[in-house]
PyMOL CGO cylinders between C-alpha atoms (Angstrom):
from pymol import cmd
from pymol.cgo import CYLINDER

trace = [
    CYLINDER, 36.27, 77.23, 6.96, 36.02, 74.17, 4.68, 0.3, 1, 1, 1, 1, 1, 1,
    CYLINDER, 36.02, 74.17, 4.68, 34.08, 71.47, 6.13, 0.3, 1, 1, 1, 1, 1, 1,
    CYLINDER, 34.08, 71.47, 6.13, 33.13, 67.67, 4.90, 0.3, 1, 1, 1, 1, 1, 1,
    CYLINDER, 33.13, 67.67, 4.90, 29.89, 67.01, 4.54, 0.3, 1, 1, 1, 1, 1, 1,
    CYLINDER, 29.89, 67.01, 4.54, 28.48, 64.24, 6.94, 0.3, 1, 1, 1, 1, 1, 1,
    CYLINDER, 28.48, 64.24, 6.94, 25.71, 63.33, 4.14, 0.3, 1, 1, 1, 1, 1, 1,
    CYLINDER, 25.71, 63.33, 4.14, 27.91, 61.96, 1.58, 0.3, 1, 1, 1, 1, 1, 1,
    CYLINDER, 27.91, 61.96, 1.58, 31.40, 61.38, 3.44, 0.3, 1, 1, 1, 1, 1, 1,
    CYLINDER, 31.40, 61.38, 3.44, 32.98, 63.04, -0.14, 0.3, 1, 1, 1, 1, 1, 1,
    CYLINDER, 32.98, 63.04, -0.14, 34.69, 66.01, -0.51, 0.3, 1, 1, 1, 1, 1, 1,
    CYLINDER, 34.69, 66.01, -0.51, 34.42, 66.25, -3.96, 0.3, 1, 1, 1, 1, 1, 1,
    CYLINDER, 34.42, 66.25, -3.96, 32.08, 69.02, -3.81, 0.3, 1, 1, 1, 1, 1, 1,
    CYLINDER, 32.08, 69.02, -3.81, 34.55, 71.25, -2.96, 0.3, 1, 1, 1, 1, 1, 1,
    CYLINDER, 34.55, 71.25, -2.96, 36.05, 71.37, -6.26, 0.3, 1, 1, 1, 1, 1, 1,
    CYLINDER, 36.05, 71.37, -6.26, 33.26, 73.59, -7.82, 0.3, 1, 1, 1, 1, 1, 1,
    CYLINDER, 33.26, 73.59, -7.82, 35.12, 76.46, -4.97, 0.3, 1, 1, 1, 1, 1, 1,
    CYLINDER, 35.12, 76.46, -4.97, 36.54, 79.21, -6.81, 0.3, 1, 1, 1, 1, 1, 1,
    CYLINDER, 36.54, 79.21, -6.81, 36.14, 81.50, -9.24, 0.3, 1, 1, 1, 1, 1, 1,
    CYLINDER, 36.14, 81.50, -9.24, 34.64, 80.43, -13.28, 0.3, 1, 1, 1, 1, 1, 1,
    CYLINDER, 34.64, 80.43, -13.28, 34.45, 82.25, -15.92, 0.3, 1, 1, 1, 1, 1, 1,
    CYLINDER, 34.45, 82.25, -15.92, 31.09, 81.78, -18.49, 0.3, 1, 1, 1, 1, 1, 1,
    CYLINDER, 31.09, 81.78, -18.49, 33.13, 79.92, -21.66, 0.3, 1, 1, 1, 1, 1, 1,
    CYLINDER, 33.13, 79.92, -21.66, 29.60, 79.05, -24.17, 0.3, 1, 1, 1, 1, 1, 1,
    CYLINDER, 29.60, 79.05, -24.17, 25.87, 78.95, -23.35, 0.3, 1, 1, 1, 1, 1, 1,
    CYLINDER, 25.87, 78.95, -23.35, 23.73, 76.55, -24.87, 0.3, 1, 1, 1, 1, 1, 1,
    CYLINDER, 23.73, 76.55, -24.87, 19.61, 77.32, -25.47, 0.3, 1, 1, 1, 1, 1, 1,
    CYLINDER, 19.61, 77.32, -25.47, 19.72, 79.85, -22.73, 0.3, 1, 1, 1, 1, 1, 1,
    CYLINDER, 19.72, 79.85, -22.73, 17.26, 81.56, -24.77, 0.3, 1, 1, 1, 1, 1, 1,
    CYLINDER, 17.26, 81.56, -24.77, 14.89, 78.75, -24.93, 0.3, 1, 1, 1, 1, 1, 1,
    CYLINDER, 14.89, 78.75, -24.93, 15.37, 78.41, -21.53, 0.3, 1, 1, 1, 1, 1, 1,
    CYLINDER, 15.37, 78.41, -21.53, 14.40, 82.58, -20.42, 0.3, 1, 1, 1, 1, 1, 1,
    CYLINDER, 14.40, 82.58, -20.42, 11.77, 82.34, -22.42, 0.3, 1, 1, 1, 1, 1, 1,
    CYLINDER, 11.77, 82.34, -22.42, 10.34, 78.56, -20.37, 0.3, 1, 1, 1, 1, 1, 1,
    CYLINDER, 10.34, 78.56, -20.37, 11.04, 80.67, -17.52, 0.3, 1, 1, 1, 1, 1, 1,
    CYLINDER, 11.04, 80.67, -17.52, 8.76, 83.78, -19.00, 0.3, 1, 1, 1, 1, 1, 1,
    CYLINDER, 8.76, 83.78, -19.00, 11.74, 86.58, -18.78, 0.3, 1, 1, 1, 1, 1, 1,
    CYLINDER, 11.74, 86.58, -18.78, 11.31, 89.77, -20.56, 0.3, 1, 1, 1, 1, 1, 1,
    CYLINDER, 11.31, 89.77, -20.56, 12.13, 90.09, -24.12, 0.3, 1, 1, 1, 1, 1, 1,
    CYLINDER, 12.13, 90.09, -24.12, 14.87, 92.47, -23.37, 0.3, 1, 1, 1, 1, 1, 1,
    CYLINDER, 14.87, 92.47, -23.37, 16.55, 89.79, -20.54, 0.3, 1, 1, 1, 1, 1, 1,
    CYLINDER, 16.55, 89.79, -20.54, 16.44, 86.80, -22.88, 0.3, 1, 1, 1, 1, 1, 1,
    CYLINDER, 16.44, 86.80, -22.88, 18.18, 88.48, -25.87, 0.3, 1, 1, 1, 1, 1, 1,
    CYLINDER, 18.18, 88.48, -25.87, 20.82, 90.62, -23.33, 0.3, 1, 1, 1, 1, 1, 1,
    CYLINDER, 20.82, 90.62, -23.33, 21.36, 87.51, -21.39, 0.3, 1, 1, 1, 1, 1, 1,
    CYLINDER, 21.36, 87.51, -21.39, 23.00, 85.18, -23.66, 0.3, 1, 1, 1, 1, 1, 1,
    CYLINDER, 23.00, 85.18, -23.66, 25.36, 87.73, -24.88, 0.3, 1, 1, 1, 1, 1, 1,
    CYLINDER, 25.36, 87.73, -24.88, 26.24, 88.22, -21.70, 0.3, 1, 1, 1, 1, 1, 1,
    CYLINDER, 26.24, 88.22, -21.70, 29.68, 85.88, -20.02, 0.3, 1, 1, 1, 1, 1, 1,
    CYLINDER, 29.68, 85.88, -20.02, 29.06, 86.06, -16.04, 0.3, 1, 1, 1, 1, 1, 1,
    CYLINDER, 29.06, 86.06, -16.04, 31.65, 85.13, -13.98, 0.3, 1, 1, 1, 1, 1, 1,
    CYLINDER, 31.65, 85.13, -13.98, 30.32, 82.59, -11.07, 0.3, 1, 1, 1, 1, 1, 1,
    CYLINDER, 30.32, 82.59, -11.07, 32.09, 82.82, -7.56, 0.3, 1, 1, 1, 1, 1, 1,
    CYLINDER, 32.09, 82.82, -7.56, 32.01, 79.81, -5.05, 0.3, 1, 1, 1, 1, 1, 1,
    CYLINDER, 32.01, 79.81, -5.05, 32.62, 78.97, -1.56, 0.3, 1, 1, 1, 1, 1, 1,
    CYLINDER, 32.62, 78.97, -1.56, 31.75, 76.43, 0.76, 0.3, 1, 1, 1, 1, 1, 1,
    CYLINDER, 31.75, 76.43, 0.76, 31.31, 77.07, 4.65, 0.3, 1, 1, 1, 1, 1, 1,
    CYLINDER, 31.31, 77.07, 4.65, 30.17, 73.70, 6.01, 0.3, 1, 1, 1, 1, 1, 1,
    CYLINDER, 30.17, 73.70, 6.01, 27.18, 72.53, 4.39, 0.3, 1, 1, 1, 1, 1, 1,
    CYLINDER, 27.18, 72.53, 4.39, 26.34, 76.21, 2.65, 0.3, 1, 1, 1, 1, 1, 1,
    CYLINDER, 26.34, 76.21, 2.65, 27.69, 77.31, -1.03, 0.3, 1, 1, 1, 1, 1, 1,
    CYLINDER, 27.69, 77.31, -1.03, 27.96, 80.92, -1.01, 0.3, 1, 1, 1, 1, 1, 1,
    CYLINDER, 27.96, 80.92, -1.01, 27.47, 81.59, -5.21, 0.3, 1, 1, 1, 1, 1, 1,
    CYLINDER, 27.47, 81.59, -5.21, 28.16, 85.15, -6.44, 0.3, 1, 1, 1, 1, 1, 1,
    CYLINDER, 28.16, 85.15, -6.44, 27.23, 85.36, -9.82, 0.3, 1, 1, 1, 1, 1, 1,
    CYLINDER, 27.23, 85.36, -9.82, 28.67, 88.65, -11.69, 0.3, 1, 1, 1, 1, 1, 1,
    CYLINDER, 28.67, 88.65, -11.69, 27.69, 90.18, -14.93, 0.3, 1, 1, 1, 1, 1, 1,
    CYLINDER, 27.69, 90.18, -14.93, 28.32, 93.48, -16.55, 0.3, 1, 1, 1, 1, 1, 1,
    CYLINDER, 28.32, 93.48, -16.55, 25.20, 95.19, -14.67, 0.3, 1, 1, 1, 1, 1, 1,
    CYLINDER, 25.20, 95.19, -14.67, 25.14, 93.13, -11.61, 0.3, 1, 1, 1, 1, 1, 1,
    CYLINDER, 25.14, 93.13, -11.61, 25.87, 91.64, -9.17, 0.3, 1, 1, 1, 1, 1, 1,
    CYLINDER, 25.87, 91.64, -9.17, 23.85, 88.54, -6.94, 0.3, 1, 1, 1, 1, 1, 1,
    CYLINDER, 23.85, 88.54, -6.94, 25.03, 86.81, -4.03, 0.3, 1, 1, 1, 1, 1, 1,
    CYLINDER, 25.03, 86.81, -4.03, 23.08, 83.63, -2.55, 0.3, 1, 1, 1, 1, 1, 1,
    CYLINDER, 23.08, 83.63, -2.55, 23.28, 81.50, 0.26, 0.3, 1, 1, 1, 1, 1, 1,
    CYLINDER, 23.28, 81.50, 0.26, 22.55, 77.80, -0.31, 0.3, 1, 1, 1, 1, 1, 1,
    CYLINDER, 22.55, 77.80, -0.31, 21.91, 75.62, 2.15, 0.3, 1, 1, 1, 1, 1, 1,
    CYLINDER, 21.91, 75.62, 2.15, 23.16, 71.88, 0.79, 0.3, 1, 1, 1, 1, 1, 1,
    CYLINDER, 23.16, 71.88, 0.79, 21.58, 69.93, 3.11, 0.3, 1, 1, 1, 1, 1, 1,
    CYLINDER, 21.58, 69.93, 3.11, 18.19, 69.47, 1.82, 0.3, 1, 1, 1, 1, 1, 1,
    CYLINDER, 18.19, 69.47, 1.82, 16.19, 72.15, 3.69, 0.3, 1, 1, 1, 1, 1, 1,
    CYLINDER, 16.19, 72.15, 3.69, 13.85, 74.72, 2.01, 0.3, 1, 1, 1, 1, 1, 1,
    CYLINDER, 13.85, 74.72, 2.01, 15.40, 77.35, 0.29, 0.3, 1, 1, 1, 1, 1, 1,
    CYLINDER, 15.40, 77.35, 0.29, 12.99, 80.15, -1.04, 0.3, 1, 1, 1, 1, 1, 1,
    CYLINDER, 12.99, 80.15, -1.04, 14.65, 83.29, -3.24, 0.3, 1, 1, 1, 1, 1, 1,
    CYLINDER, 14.65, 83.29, -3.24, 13.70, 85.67, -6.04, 0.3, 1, 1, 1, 1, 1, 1,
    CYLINDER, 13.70, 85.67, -6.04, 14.88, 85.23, -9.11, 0.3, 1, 1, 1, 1, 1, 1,
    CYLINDER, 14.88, 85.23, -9.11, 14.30, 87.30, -12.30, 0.3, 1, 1, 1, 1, 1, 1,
    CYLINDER, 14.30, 87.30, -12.30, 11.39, 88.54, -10.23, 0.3, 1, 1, 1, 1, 1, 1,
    CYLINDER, 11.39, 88.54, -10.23, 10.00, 85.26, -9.93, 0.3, 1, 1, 1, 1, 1, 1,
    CYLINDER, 10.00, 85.26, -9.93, 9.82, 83.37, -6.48, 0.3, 1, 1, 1, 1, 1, 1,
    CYLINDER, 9.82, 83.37, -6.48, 11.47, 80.52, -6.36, 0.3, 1, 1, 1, 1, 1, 1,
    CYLINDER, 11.47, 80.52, -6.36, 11.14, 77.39, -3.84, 0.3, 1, 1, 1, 1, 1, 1,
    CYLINDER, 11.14, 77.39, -3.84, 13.61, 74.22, -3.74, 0.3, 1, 1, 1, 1, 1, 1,
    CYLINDER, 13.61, 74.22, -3.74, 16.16, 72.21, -1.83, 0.3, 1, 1, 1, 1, 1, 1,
    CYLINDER, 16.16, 72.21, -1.83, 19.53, 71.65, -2.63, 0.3, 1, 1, 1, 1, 1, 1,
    CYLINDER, 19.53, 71.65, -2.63, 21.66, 68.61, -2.11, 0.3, 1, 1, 1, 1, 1, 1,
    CYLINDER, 21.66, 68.61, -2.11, 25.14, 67.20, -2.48, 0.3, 1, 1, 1, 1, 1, 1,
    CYLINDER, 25.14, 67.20, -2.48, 24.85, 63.62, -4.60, 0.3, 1, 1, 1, 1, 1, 1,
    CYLINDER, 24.85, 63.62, -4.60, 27.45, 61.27, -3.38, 0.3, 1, 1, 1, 1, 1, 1,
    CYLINDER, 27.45, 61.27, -3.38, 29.65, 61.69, -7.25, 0.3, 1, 1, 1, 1, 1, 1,
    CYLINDER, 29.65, 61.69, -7.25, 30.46, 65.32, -5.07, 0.3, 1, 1, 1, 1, 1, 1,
    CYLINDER, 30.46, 65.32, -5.07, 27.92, 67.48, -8.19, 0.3, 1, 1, 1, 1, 1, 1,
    CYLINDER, 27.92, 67.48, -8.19, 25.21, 69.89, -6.47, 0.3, 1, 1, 1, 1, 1, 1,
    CYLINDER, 25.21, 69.89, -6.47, 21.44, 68.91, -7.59, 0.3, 1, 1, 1, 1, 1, 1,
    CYLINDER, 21.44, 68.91, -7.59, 18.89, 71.80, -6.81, 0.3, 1, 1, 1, 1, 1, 1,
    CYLINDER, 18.89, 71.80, -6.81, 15.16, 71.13, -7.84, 0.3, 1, 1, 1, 1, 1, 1,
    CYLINDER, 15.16, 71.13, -7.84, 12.40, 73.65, -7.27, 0.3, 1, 1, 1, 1, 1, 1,
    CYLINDER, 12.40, 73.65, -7.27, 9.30, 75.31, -8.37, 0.3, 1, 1, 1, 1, 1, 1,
    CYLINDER, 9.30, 75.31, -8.37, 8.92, 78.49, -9.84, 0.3, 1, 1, 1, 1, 1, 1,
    CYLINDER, 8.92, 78.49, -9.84, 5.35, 80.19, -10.80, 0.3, 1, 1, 1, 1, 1, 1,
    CYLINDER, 5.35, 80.19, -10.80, 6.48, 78.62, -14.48, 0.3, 1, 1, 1, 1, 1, 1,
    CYLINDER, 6.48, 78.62, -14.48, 7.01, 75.44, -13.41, 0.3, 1, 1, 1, 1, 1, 1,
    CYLINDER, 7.01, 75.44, -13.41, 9.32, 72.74, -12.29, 0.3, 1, 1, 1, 1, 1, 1,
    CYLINDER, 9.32, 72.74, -12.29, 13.18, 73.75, -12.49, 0.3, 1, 1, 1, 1, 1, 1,
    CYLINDER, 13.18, 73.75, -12.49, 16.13, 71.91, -11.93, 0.3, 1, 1, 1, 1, 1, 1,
    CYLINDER, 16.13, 71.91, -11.93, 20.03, 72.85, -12.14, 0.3, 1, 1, 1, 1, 1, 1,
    CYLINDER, 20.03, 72.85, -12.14, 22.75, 70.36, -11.97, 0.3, 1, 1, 1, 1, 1, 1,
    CYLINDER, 22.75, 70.36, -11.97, 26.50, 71.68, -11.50, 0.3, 1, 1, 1, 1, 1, 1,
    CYLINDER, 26.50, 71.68, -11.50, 29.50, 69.76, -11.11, 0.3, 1, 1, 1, 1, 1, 1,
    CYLINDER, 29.50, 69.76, -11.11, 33.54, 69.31, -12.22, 0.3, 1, 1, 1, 1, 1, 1,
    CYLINDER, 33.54, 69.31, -12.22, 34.29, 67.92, -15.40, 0.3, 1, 1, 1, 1, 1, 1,
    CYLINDER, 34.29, 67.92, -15.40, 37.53, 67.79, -17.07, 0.3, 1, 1, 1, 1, 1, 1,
    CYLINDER, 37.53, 67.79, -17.07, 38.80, 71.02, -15.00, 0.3, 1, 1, 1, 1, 1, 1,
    CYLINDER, 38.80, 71.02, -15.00, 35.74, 72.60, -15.93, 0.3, 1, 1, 1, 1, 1, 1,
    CYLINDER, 35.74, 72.60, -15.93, 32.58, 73.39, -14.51, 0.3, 1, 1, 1, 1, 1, 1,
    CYLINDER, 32.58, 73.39, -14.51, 29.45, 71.58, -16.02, 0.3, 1, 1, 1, 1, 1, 1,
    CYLINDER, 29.45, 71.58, -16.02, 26.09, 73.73, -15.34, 0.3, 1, 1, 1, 1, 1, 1,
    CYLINDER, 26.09, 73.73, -15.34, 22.65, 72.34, -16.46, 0.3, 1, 1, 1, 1, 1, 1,
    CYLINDER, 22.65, 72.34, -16.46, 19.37, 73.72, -16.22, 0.3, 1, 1, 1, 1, 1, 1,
    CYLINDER, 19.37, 73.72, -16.22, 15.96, 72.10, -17.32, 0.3, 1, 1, 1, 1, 1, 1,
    CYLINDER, 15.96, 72.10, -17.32, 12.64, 73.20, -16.93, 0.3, 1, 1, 1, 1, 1, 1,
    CYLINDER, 12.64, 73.20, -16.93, 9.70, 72.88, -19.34, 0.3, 1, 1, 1, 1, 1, 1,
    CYLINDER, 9.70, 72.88, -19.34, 11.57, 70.15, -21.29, 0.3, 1, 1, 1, 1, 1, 1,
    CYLINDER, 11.57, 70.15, -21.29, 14.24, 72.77, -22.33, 0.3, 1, 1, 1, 1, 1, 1,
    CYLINDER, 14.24, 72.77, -22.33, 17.81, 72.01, -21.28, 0.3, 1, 1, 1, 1, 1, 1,
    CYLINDER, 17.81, 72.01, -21.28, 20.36, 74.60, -21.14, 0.3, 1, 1, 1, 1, 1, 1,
    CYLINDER, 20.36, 74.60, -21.14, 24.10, 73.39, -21.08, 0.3, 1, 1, 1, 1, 1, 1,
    CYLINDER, 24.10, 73.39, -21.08, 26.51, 76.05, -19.60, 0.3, 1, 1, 1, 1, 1, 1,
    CYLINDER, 26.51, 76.05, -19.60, 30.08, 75.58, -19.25, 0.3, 1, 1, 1, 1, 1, 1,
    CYLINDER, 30.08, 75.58, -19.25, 32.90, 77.61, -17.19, 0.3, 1, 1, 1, 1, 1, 1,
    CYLINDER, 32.90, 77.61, -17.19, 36.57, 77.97, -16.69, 0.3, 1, 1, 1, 1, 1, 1,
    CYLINDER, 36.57, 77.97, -16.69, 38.03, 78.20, -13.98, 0.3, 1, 1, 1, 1, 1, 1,
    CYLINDER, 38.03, 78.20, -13.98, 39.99, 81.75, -13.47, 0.3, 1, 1, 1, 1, 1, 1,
    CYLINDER, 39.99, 81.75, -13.47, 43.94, 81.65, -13.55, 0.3, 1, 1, 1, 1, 1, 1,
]
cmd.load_cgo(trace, "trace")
């Protein structure tokens, strides 16, 4: 069930639900190797086109992301409480929020540093940006017919 969020009083959120499809990467490289991922991962990954799923269930975005050897699913909790995960074998430590123009702002620390990801709607398609160690990484999706 789709509910509005009381933080914001928007909906606009909602329009990241569904299914995207990677359509170009920008410095994702750069960014793997800020985040200290294997040589192997950062020259695999942008070659690789994942498919993002997402769903909203109150004020929680179930993301699926899919790629051609795997498959992660997360919970996110939008409302600003702690949210602690592994990723890429690092631990990883943040909050998440809904900003009132309806995009979803995560900022957290990993043992590299400072990250932050930024995802919203944009002219049907989904914006996703990701900064940490002054490198920015622009990645933008389609959404699935």
């Amino acid at each position: 069930a789709v509910v509005s969020t009381q933080s914001t009083g928007t909906e606009k959120h909602l329009e990241l639900a569904g299914e995207w499809h990677t359509e170009s990467q920008e410095n994702l490289e750069a960014l793997l190797e800020v985040l200290k991922a294997s040589f192997v991962v950062r020259k695999a990954a942008p070659k690789m086109r994942p498919v993002q799923k997402i769903a909203f269930n109150g004020l929680t975005m179930s993301l699926t992301v899919i790629t051609g050897i795997s498959t992660k699913e997360t919970s996110i909790p939008l409302d600003g409480s702690e949210i602690k995960e592994n990723s890429m074998g690092q631990d990883f430590t943040g909050t998440a929020i809904i900003r009132e123009d309806g995009s979803i702002f995560t900022e957290g620390v990993m043992p590299t540093g400072k990250i932050t990801t930024h995802r919203w709607v944009q002219d049907g398609k989904m914006m996703l940006v990701t900064e940490s160690g002054g490198v920015c990484c622009t990645r933008v999706f389609t959404r699935a017919a």
